[in-house]
N, C-alpha and C positions, 0 to 999 in steps of 0.2 A: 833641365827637362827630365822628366820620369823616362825608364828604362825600364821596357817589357823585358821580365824575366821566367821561361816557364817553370810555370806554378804558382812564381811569386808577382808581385806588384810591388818597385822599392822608388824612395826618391833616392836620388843620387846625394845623398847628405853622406858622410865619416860615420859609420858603426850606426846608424840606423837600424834598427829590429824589423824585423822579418814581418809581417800581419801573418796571421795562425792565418789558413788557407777558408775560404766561406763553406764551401764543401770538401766532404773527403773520404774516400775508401778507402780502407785501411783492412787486408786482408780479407776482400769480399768473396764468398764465394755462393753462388746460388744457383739453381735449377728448377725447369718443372717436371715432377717425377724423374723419370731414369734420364732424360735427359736435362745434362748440363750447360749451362748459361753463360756462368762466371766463375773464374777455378781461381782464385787467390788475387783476386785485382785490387790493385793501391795505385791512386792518381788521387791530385789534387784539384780543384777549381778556385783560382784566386778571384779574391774579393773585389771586384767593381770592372770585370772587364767582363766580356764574350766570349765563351769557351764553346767550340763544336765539337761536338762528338759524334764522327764518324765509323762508317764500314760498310762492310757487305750487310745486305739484309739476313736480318737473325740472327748476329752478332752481339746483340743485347742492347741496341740504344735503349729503346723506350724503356726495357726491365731496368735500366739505370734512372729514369725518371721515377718509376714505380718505385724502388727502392729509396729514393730521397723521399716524395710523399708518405713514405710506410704503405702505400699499397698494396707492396710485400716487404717482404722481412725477410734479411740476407738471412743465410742459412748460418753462416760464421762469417766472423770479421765484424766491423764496425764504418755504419754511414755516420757521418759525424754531418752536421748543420749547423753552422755558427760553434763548432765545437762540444753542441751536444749529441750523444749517440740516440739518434732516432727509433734505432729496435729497443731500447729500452726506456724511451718515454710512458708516462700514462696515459691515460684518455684526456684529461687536461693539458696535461705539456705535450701529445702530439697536434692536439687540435689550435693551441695558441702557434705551435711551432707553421702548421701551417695555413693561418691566418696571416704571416709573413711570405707566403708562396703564391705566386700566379704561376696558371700553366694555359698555354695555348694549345689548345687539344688539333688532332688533325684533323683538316679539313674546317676548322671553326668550332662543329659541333653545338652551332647556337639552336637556341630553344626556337623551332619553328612556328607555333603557336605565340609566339613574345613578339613584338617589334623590337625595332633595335634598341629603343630606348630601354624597354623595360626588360632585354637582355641585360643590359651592361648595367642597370638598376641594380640585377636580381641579386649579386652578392650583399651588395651595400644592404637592402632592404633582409638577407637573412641572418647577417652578420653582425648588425649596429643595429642602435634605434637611434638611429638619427631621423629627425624631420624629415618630410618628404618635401618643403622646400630647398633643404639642404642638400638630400639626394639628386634633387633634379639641377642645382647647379654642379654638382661631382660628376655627375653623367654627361652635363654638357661640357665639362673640360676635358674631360677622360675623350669625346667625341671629337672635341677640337685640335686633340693631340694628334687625332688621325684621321683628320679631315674628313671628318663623315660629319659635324655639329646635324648641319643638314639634311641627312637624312632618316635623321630621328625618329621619325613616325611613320617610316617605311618597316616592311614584315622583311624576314629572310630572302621567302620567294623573289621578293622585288631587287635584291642587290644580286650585284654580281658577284664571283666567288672568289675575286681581290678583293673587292669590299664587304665580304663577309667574314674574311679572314683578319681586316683592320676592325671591324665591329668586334669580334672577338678576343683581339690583343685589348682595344678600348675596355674591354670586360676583365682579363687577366689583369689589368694595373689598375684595376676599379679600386682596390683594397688598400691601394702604396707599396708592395710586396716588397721586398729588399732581394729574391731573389724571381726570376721570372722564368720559367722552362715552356722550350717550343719545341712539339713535336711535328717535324716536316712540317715547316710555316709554309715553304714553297712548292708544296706540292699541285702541281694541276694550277697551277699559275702563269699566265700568259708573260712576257718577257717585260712588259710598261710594269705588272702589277708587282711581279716577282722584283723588279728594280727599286719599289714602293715599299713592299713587305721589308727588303733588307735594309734599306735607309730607315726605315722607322725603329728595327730592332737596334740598329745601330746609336740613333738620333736618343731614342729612349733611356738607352742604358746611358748614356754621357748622362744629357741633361737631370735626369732622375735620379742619381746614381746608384744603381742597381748593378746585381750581378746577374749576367743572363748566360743558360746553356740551352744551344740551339742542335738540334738534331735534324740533320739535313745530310741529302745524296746528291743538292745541289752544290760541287766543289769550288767552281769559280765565286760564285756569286757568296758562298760560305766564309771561302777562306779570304774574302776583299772586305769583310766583316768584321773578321774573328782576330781576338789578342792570341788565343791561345787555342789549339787543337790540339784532339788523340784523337787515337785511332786503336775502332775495337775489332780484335781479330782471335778467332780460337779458343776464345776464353778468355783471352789477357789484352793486354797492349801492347797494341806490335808497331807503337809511336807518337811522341807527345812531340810538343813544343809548338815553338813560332809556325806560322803559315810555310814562310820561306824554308822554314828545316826542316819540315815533314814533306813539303815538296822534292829535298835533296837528300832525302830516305835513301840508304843502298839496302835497306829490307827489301825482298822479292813482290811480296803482298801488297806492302802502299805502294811499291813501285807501280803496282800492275793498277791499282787503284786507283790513284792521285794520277794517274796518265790513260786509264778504259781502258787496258787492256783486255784483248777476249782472252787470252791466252795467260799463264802461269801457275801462281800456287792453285788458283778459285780455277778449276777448269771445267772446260765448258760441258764434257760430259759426265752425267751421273755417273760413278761408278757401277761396272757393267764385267759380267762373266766376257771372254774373248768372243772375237767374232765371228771364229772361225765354231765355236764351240754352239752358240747362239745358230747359226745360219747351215750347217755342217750337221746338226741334229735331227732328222728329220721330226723324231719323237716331243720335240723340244715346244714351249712354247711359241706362240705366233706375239 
């Protein structure tokens, strides 16, 4: 039986080789303007499982998906994808580089004006010159994988917002992608849908075999998904591994996190002059 190991994926075979990781930061650091993002972060993402990437908000999920897209461009360090360094691609090798990428944007993000079919079309139809008999059987399977075949010639408006966010992943795997990025899939998700949304990401990445990193504040439903998690905190990682080890954190931070607490490092109030100083002033602001 394979043996989840964090970072890696091995079979249990004698001196078996390591797989180089699918993604990888390697000394990342980035910002916008004076404010800092990412101060020197290295983490891996092994090749064909579910990696979450957690934290407080503004911690940098999403600038971690931006950065494997090249959306932006670490400031130092190296994102590597399948081992190439993405900030130094060209317009050719970043554009085939990501022709291998699905992303499920938040909330869906489908074209409202499209029906659903001709959403989950639209890559096929900008990317290929494939037939448009060809198309329209791609689109029906890509639909069938998420139970939507059916409502194919429904608009946006007309589905509900599980089933616009299944119309959307059906749009992210339009391509084949080998790797697939979800930003907060479960966001604003009723408990049926959100139990939907995570089996698919789950079912998906088996059958297909893809690598997927999902960005979510949903912790239970995240980590009953995930081979592997980190956790972004301050700039760095303040915890990687298994579900079960990042759960048994003695860090303060996941502690407080991986359990809601109000109280700890992330404290509940702004930082603030005293109170006595505040309230004690008459001069003071109101």
């Amino acid at each position: 039986m394979p043996e989840k190991v964090p970072g890696f994926f091995i079979e249990m075979e004698p001196a078996a080789p390591l797989p180089h990781p699918f993604v990888e930061f390697r000394d990342v650091t980035f910002g916008y303007g004076a404010r800092a993002i990412l101060g020197g972060v290295s983490f891996a993402v092994p090749r064909g499982r579910v990696t979450a990437l957690m934290g407080a908000s503004g911690g940098g999920k999403t600038t971690v998906l931006r950065l494997i897209g090249r959306q932006q461009r670490a400031q130092r360090g190296e994102v590597l994808f399948d081992g190439q360094d993405v900030g130094k691609l060209d317009a050719a090798g970043l554009y085939k580089a990501r022709r291998r990428m699905g992303m499920l944007f938040q909330f869906g993000a489908l074209f409202t004006d499209m029906s659903v079919f001709d959403n989950v079309a639209f890559p096929l139809r900008e990317h290929t010159q494939l037939s448009e008999a060809l198309v329209r059987d791609i689109v029906l399977m890509k639909l069938d994988a998420v139970g939507l075949r059916g409502a194919r010639d429904l608009m946006p408006s007309e589905v509900s917002g599980g089933m616009a966010r299944r119309v959307a992943l059906a749009r992210a795997i339009a391509l084949d992608p080998d790797l697939v990025m979800y930003d907060e899939p479960f966001a604003g998700l009723d408990p049926i849908s959100l139990g939907t949304a995570a089996r698919l990401i789950r079912q998906l990445n088996d059958t297909l075999g893809l690598t997927s990193i999902v960005v979510s504040h949903d912790l239970e439903e995240t980590f009953r998904i995930a081979d592997h998690v980190i956790i972004l905190a301050n700039g760095g990682i303040a915890a990687q591994g298994k579900p079960e080890e990042v759960r048994e954190s003695a860090d303060p931070l996941v502690h407080q996190f991986v359990n809601a607490l109000p109280d700890g490092p992330v404290h509940f109030h702004y930082p603030v002059v005293g109170i006595e100083e505040d309230f004690g002033n008459e001069g003071g602001r109101a």
